[in-house]
N, C-alpha and C positions, 0 to 999 in steps of 0.2 A: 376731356378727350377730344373734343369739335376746336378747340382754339390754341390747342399744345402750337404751330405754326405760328399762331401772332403772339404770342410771348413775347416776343425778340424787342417787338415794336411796343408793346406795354413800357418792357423795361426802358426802351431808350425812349420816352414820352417820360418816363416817374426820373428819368437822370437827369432831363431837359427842363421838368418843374423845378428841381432840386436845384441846379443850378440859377435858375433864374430868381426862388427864393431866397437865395444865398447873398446875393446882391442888394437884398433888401434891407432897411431899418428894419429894427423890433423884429425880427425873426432869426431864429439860431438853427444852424439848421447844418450838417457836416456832408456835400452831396458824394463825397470819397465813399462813406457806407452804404449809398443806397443801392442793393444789389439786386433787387426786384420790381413790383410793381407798387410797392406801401413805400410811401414818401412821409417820414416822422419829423415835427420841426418844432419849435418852439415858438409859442407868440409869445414876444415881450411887452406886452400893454396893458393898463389897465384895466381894461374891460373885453377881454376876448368874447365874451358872449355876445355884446354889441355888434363888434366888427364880421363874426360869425353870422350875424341877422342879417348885417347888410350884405354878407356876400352871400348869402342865399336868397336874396331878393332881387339879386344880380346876375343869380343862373350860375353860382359857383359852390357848387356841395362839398361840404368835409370837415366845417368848422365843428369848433365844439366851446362849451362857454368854460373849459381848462386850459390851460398854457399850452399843453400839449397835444397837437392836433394830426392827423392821420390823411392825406389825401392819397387815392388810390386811380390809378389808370387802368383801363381797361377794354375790351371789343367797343365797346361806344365812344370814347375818348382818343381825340386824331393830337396831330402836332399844333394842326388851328383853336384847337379847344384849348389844349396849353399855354398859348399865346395867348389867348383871350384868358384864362384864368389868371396869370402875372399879371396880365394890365390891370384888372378889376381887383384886384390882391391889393396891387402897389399903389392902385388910385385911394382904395378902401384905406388904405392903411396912412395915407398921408389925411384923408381927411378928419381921419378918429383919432391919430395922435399926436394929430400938430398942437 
């Protein structure tokens, strides 16, 4: 009931992640269905649980050690948080599956 107004901005933050993973290697990810604030994608790597460790060690929540991983936007998550999770995503992800 308190956040129904920033909704708007959830979603275009979870459209902005969606796209920016979309760009990336080893991630599948289609940002045409993301219609909310759950962001669904795919890691393609080896070892997602690894690369999940390091982005949590990097101040970026959501991994999971399955292919299939869930990040969620929200009241605490701006457009700078977004941009800093792609950085540390795309840094992460080049250096675990080069």
């Amino acid at each position: 009931d308190t956040m129904v107004q920033r909704l708007a901005e959830d979603h275009t933050n979870a459209r902005k992640l969606a796209l920016g993973l979309s760009t990336m290697p080893n991630i599948s990810i289609d940002p045409s269905v993301i219609q909310t604030n759950l962001v669904f994608f795919e890691v393609n790597a080896s070892d997602p649980a690894n690369i999940a460790r390091r982005l949590t060690d990097r101040g970026v929540k959501g991994g999971s050690p399955n292919r299939r991983w869930r990040f969620v936007t929200h009241a605490d998550i701006d457009g700078d948080d977004i941009d800093y999770a792609l950085d540390i995503i795309e840094s992460t992800l080049k250096e675990t599956t080069a």
